[in-house]
C-alpha positions as CSV (number, residue, x, y, z in Angstrom):
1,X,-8.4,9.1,9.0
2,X,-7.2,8.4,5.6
3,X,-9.3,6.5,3.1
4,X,-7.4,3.4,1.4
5,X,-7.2,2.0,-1.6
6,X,-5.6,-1.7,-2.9
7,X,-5.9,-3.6,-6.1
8,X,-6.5,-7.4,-6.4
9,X,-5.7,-9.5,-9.3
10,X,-3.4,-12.1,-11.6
11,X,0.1,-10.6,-12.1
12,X,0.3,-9.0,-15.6
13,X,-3.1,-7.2,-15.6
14,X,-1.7,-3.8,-15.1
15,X,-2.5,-3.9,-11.1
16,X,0.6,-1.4,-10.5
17,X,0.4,0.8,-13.8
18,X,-3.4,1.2,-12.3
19,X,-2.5,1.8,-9.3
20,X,0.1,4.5,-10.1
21,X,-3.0,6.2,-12.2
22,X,-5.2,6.4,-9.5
23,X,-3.0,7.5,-7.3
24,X,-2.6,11.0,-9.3
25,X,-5.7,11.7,-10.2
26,X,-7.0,11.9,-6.1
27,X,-4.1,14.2,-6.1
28,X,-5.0,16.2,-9.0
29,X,-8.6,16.5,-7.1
30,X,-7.1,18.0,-4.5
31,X,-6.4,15.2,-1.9
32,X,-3.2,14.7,-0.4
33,X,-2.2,11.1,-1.3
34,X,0.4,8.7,-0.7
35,X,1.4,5.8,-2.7
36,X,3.2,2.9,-1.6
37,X,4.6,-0.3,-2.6
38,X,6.1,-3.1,-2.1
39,X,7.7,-3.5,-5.5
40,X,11.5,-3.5,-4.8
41,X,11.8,-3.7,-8.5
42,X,13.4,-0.8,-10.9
43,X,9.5,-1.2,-12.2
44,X,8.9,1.8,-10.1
45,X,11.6,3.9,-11.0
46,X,11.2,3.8,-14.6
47,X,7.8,4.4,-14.4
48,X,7.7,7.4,-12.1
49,X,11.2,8.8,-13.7
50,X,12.6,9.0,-9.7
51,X,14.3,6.4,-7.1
52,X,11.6,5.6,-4.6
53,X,13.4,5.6,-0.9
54,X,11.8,4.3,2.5
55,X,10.8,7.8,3.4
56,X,8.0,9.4,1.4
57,X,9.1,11.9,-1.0
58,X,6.7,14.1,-2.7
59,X,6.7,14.0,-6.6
60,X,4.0,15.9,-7.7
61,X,1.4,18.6,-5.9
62,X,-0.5,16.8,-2.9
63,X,1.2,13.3,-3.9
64,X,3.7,11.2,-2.4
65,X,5.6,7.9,-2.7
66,X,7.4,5.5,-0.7
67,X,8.0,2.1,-0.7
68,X,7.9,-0.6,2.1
69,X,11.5,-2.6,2.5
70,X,10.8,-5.6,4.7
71,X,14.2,-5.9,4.9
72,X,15.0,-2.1,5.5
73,X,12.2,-2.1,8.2
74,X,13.5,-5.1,10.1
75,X,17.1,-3.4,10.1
76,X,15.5,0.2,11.7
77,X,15.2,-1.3,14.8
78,X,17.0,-4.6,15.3
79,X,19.7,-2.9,17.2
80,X,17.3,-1.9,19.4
81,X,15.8,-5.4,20.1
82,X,19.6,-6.5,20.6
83,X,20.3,-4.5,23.2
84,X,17.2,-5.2,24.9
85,X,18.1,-8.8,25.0
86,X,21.0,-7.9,26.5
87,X,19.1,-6.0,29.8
88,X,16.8,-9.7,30.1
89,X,19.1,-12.7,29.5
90,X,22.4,-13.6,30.8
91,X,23.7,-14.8,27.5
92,X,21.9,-13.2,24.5
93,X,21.1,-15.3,21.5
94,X,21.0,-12.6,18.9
95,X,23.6,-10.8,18.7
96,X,25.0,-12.9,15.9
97,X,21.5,-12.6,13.8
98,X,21.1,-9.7,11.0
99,X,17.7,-8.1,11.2
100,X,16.8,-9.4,7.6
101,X,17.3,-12.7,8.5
102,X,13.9,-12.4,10.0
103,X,12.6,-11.9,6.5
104,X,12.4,-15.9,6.0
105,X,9.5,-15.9,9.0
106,X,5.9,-16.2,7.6
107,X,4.2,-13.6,7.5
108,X,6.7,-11.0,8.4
109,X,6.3,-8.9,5.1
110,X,3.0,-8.7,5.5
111,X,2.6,-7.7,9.3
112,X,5.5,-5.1,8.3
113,X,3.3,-3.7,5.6
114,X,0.7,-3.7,7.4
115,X,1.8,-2.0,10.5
116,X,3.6,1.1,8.1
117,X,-0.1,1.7,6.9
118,X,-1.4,1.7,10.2
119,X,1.4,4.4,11.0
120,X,0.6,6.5,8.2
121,X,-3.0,6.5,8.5
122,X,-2.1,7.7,12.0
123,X,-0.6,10.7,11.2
124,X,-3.1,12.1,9.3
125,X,-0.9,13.2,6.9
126,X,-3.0,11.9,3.8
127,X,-6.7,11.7,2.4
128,X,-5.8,8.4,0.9
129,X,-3.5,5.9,1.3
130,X,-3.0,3.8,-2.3
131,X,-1.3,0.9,-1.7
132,X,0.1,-1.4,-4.5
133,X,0.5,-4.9,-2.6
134,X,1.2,-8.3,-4.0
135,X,-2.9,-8.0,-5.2
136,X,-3.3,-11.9,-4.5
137,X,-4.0,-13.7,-1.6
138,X,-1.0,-12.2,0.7
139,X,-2.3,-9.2,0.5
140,X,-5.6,-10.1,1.5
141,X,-4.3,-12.0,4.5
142,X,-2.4,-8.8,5.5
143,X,-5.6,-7.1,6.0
144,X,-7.2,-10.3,7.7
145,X,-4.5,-10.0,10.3
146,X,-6.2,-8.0,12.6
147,X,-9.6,-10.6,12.8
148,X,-7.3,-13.6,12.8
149,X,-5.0,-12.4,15.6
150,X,-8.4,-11.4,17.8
151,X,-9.5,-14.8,16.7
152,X,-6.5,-16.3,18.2
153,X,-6.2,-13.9,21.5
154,X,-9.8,-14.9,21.8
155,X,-9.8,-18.8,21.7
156,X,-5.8,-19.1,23.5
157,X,-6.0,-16.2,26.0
158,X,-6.8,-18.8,29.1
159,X,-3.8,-20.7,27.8
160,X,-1.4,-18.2,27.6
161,X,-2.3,-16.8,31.0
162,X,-1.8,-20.2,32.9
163,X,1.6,-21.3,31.1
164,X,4.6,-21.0,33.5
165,X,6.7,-20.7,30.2
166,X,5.0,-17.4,29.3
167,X,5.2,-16.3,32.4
168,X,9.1,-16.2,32.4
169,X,9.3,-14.9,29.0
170,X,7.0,-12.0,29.1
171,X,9.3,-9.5,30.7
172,X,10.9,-9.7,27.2
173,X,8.1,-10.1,24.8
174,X,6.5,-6.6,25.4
175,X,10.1,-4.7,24.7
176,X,10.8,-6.6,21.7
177,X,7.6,-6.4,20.1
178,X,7.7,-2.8,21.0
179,X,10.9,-1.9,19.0
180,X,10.2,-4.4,16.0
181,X,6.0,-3.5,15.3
182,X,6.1,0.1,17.3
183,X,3.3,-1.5,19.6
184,X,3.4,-2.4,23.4
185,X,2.5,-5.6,22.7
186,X,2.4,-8.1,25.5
187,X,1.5,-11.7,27.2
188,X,-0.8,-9.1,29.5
189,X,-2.8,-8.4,26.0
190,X,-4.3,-11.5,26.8
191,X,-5.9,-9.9,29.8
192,X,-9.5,-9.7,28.9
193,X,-9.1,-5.8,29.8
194,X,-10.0,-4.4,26.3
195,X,-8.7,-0.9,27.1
196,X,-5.1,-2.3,26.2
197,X,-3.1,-0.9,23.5
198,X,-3.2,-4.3,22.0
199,X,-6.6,-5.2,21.7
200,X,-7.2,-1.4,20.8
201,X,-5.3,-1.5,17.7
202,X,-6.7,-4.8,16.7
203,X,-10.2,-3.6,17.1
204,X,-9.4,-0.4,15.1
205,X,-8.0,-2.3,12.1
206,X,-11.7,-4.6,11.9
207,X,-13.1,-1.2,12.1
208,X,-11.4,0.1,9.4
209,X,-12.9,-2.8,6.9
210,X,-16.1,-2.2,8.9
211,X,-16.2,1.2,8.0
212,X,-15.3,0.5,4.6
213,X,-12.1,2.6,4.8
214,X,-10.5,0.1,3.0
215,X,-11.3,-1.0,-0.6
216,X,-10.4,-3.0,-2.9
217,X,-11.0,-3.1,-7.2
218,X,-10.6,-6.3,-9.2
219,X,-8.4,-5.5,-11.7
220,X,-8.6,-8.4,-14.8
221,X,-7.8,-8.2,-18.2
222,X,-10.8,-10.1,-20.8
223,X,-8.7,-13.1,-20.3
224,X,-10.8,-16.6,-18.8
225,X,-7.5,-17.0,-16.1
226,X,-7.5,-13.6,-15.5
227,X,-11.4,-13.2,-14.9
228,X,-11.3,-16.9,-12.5
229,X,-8.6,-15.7,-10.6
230,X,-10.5,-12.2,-10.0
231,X,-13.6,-14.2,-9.3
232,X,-11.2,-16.1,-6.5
233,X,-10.0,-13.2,-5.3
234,X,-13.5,-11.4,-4.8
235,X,-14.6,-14.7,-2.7
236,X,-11.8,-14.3,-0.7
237,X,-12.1,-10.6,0.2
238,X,-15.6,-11.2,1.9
239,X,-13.7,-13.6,3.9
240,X,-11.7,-10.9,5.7
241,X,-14.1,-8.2,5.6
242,X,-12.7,-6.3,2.6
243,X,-15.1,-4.5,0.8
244,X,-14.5,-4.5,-3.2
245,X,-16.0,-1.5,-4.8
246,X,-15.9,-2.8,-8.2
247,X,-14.0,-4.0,-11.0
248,X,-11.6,-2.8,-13.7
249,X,-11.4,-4.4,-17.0
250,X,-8.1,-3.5,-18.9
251,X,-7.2,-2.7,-21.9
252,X,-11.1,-4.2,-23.5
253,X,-14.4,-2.5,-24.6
254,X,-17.7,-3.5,-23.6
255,X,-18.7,-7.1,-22.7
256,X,-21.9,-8.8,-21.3
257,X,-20.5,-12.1,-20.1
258,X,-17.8,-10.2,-17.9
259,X,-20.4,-8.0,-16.4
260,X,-22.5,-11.0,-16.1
261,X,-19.8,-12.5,-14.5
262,X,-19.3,-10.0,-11.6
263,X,-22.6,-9.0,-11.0
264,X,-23.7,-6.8,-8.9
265,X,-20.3,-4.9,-9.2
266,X,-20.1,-1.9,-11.6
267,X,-17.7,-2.6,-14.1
268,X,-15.2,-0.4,-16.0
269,X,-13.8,-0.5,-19.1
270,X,-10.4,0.8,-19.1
271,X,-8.4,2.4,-21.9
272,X,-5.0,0.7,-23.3
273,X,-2.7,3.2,-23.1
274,X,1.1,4.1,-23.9
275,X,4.3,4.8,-21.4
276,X,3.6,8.1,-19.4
277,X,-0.4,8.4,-20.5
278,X,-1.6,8.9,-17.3
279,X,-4.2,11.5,-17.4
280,X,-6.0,9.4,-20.2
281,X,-5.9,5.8,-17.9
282,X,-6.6,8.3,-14.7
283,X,-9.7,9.9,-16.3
284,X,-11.4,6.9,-17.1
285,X,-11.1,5.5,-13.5
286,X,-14.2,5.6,-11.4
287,X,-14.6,7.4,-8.0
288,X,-12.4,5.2,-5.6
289,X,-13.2,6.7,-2.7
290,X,-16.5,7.6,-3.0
291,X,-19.8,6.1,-2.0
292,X,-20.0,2.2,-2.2
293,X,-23.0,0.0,-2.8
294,X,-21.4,-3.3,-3.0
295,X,-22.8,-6.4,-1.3
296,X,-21.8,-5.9,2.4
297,X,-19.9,-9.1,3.4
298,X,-22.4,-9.8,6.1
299,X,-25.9,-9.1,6.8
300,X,-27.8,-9.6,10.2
301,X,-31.3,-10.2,9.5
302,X,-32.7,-9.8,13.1
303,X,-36.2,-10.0,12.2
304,X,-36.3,-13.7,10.2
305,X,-33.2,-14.9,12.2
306,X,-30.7,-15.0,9.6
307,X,-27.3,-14.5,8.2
308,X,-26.6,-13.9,5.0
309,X,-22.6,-14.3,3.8
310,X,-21.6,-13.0,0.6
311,X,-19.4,-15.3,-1.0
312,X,-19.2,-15.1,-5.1
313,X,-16.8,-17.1,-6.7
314,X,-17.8,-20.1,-4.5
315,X,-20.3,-22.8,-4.6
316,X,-21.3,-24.8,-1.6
317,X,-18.7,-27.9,-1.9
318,X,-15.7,-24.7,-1.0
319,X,-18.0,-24.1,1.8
320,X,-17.4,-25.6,5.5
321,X,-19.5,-24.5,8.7
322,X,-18.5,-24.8,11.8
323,X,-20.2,-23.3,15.3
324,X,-18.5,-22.7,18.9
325,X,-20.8,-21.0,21.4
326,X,-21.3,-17.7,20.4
327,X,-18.9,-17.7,17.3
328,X,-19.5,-19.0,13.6
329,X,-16.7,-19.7,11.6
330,X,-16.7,-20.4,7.7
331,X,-14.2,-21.6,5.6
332,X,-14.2,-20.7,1.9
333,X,-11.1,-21.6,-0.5
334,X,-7.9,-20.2,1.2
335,X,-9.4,-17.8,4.0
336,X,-11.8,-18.3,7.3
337,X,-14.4,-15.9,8.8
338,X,-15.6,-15.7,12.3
339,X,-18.7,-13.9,12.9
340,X,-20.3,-13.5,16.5
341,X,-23.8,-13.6,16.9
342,X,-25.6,-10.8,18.2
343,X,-26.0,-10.6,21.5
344,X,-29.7,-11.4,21.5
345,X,-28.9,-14.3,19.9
346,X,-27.2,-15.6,22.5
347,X,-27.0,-18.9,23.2
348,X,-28.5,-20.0,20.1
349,X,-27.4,-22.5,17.0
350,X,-27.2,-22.3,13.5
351,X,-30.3,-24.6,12.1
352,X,-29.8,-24.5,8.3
353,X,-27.7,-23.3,5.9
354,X,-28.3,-22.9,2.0
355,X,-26.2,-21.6,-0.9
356,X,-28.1,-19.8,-3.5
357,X,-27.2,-16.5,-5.4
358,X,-23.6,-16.0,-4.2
359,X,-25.1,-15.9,-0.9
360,X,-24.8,-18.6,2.5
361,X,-27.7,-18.1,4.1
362,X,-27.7,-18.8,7.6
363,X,-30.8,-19.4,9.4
364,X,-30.4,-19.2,13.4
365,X,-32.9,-21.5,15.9
């Protein structure tokens, strides 16, 4: 499985310049690396000296580049999804809608992007996957979308399964979904049969954060709204299980109150640089895929019967805690994490909670 790599932080910090940096130095180490984006901008092409299609195309030894096209992905396989209407209802409603008129729907970039990555990790085409997103809070919520959409399988399943209107519409649902998202995705997902594809993929993209597979760097300039917004952004990441394996200060030297203010995560000082200097930005980079000994988002204590949440860039006013059965749920800022207790924990309550040190501390009676 390939080992992926994002970026987080305010627009104008040099997130994609970054990004296209790392992305040849894994390859000149000898790891086969594709970089995408989502940048449908000529930003790309002047910096790379090529016109970036949908299909990877490989610029350099071991590296490749692509970019995702919510609009391009949509079209791929809306004729499909037109004709299947046509085999389910007598008078199909689509046929007059263009598949980037889908665009508009929430989300839809997003679950796109992510479902590309998915597809490239599968081929195991490539050591690392860097991906240069959005590097705020949509990109964060793209790699949230596997917990959330458990979450909501989880809590609505028994609703789903009893509603006459999803009976009718389900012999349609698994086809479409199928041609739009390349998953056979269906009202019997629901089921709680966890073998499904469904519930399969879902459980392999938490595993992926799990596992640390995915991580993200801070990237911030020595700039107060460029720092908070990092800050934010850190927060956030423990929210969906993204691991953040340090920070990137651009373009500045040495500074004790911006370590101090992302402490414990290493920080490096990176190089301003002119067009086309790559090798001198990519040198100076740390090991992105290597080893990480970041905070873990959340740690078990089994022993003293507690949780521990790592949440920096919050303080306990951002904080709300809420229990049902089994599952905690905590809301910080923009984002929501559910956590299920261990099993020898069932049937227990949360008894206490205290914010100190970055950290919620959850003690369990």
């Amino acid at each position: 499985m390939s080992s992926i790599v994002t970026f987080l932080g305010k627009g104008g910090t040099g997130r994609t310049t970054i990004a296209i940096a790392a992305a040849k130095n894994l390859a000149q180490q000898g790891r086969k690396v594709l970089l995408l984006t989502q940048d449908s901008s000529p930003a790309y092409n002047i910096a790379l000296g090529i016109d970036i299609t949908a299909k990877p195309q490989e610029i350099a030894a071991n590296l490749s580049v692509a970019q995702l096209h919510s609009t391009m992905l949509l079209e791929q396989n809306w004729e499909q999804v037109k004709q299947l209407e046509q085999q389910y209802l007598r008078s199909p409603l689509l046929k007059n809608v263009y598949g980037q008129e889908l665009g508009i729907l929430p989300g839809m970039d997003q679950a796109l992007a992510l479902n590309k990555i998915r597809e490239y990790d599968q081929s195991k085409q490539y050591d690392v996957i860097v991906y240069d997103g959005s590097g705020d809070l949509n990109t964060l919520r793209m790699f949230g979308m596997p917990e959330v959409l458990s979450w909501y399988i989880r809590r609505f399943k028994g609703v789903f399964q009893d509603s006459e209107i999803v009976k009718a519409l389900s012999p349609f649902v698994q086809p479409v979904t199928s041609a739009i998202l390349n998953s056979s995705w269906s009202f019997d997902s629901l089921s709680p049969d966890e073998t499904d594809q469904a519930s399969q993929m879902l459980e392999k993209g938490r595993q992926a954060l799990t596992e640390q597979r995915v991580i993200a760097y801070l990237v911030t300039k020595d700039d107060p709204v460029a720092i908070a917004q990092a800050k934010y952004l850190w927060g956030s990441a423990q929210q969906v299980g993204l691991t953040v394996g340090g920070v990137l200060l651009n373009q500045a030297d040495s500074n004790d109150s911006v370590t101090k203010e992302f402490n414990p995560l290493t920080i490096t000082f990176l190089p301003s640089i002119s067009s086309g200097e790559w090798q001198t930005l990519g040198d100076a980079l740390p090991n992105l895929v290597g080893s990480i000994t970041s905070p873990k988002p959340t740690t078990f204590e089994m022993t003293e019967k507690k949780i521990k949440v790592f949440l920096p860039g919050f303080d306990k006013k951002q904080v709300k805690l809420t229990q049902n059965g089994s599952e905690i749920t905590i809301e910080a800022g923009d984002q929501r994490r559910n956590i299920d207790l261990p099993p020898a924990w069932s049937g227990r309550s949360v008894t206490g909670a205290k914010f100190t040190n970055n950290y919620l501390e959850l003690s369990i009676g």
